[in-house]
C-alpha positions in Angstrom: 0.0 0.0 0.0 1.5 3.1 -1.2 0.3 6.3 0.9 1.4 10.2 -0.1 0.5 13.8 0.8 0.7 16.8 -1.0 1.5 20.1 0.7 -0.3 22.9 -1.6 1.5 26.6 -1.5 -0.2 28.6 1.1 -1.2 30.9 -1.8 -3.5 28.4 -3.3 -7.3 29.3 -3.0 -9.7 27.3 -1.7 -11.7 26.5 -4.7 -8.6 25.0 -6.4 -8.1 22.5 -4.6 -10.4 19.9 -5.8 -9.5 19.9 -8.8 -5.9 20.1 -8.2 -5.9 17.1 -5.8 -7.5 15.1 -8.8 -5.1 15.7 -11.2 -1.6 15.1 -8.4 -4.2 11.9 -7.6 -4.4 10.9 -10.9 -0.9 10.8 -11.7 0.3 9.0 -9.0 -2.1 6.3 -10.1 -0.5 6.5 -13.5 3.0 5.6 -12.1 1.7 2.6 -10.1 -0.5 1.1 -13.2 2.0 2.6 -15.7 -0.6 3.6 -18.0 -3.9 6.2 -18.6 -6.6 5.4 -16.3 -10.4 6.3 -16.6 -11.4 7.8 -13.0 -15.1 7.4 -12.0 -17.4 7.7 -9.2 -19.6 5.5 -7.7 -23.3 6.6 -6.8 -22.3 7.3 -3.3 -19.9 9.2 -4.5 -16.4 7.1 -3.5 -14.3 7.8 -7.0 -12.8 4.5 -8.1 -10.8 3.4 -11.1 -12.8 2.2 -14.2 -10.0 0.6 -16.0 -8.0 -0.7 -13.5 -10.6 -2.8 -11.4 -7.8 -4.1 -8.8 -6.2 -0.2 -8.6 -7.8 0.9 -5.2 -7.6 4.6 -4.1 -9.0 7.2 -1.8 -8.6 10.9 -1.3 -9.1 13.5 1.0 -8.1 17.3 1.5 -8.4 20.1 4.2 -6.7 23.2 4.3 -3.0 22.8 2.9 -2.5 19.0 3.0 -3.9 16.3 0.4 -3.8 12.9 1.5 -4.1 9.8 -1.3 -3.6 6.4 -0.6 -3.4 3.2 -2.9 -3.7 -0.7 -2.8 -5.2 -3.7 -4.4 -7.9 -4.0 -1.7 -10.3 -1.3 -0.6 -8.7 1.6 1.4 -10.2 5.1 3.0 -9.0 8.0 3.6 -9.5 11.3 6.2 -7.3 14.1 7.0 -8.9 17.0 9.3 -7.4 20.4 9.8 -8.0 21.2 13.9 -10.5 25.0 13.7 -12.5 26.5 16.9 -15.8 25.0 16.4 -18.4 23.2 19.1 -16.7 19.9 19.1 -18.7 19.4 22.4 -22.2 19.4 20.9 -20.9 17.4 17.8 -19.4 14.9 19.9 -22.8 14.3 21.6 -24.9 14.0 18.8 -22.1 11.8 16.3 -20.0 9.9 18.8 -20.9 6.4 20.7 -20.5 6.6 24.4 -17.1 4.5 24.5 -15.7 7.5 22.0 -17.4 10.4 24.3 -15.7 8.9 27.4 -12.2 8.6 25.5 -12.6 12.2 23.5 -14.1 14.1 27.2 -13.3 17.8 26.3 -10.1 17.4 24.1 -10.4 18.8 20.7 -7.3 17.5 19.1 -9.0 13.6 20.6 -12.6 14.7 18.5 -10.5 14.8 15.5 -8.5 12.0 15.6 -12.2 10.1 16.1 -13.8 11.9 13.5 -11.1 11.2 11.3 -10.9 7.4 12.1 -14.8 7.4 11.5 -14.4 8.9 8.0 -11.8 6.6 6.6 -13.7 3.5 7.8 -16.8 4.8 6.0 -14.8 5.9 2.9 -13.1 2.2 2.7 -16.1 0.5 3.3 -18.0 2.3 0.5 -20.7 3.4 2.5 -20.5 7.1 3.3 -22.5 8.6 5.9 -25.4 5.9 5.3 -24.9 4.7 8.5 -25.4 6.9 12.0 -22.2 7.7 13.7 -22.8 6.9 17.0 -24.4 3.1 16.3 -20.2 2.2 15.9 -16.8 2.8 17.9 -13.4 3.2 16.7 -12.1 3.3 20.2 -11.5 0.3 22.0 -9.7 -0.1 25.6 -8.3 3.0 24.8 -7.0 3.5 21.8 -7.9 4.1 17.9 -9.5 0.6 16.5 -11.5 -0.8 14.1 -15.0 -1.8 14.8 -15.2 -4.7 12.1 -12.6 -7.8 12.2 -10.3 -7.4 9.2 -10.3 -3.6 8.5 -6.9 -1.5 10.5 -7.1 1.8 11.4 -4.3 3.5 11.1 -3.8 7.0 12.7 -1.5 9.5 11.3 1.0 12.0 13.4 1.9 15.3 11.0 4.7 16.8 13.3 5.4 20.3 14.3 5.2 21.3 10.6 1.3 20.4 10.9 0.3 19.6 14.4 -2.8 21.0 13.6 -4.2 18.7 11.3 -5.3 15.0 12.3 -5.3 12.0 9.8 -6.4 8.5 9.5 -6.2 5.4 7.1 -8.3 2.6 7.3 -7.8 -0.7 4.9 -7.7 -4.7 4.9 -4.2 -4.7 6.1 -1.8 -2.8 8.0 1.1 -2.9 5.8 2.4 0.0 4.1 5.1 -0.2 1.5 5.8 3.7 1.2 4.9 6.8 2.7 6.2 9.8 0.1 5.6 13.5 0.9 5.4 15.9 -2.1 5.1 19.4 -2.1 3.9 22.5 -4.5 6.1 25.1 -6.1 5.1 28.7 -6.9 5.0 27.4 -10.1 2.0 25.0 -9.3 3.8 22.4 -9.6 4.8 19.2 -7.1 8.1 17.5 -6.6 8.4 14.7 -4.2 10.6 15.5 -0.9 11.6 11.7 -0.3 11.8 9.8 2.3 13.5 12.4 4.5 10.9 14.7 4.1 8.2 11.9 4.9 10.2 11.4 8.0 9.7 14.7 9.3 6.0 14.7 8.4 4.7 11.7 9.0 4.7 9.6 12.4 2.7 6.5 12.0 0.7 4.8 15.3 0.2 0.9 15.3 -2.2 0.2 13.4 -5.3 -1.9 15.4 -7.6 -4.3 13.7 -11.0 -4.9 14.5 
């Protein structure tokens, strides 16, 4: 399982960034399949690759950071920037009681459930179809699957981007490469290596359900 994120220039607007995370996303699936690929999405709205029916991918984006992952099985995908809002009221009406009692009145915990939430849904296929609190990603005190053969695996971004949470979820907990790439005034994106994924990225242990 191949995993990279994108840091955007700070310049970039908002509104570009949908797009723009398509097209980095699309490439990167290029290099693994090593050819064109045709990029749909489903009628829940989980994009998936047409072509390339093995070529598993998710995708998700908040303020700077684009996160993309890719396997032959099903993977999801969540990254959360942390902003002043009532995480309180959210937590009470989205969160099963196991995750209240674990997030209690830490912001930087309701993110880090919301995320896990997110990237089980998106790997699973099935969205918000399902409520939020009827399932718990916490389990004897740390981040978990619910379900038996899906990991959860949590993301740390450093000091470069301690404010932003992130979570993987997929059938297995291996993952071959972690690659960090970042964006140029010229709007384009080069690929800091491994170093620069080492000062970025701190993964947890993944847990499996």
């Amino acid at each position: 399982m191949e995993v990279h994120l994108l840091v955007l220039r700070e310049s970039r607007k908002r509104t570009e960034v949908s797009s723009l995370a398509k097209r980095w996303a699309m490439e990167r699936l290029r290099e693994r399949v090593g050819e064109e690929i045709i990029w749909e999405v489903d009628e829940w709205g989980k994009p998936f690759c047409l072509s390339h029916p093995t070529c598993h991918f998710n995708i998700a984006h908040s303020g700077q950071l684009v996160l993309f992952a890719c396997d032959e099985r099903p993977v999801g995908v969540d990254i959360e920037r942390i902003v002043p809002r009532n995480f309180l009221a959210l937590t009470e009406r989205f969160y099963h009681p196991e995750e209240r009692g674990w997030v209690g009145t830490d912001e930087a915990k309701f993110y880090e459930v919301w995320t896990a939430k997110e990237a089980y849904l998106k790997a699973k296929g099935i969205g918000i179809r399902v409520r939020l609190s009827s399932f718990s990603v916490i389990r004897e005190g740390v981040v978990a699957s619910p379900e038996e053969g899906w990991f959860l695996v949590p993301f740390l971004l450093g000091e470069r981007f301690g404010e932003y949470r992130a979570c993987l979820c997929a059938q297995h907990g291996s993952i071959s490469s972690v690659l960090v790439w970042e964006e140029d005034e010229r709007g384009q994106w080069f690929s800091l290596g491994d170093k620069g994924s080492g000062e970025v990225f701190e993964m947890k242990r993944g847990e499996q359900g």
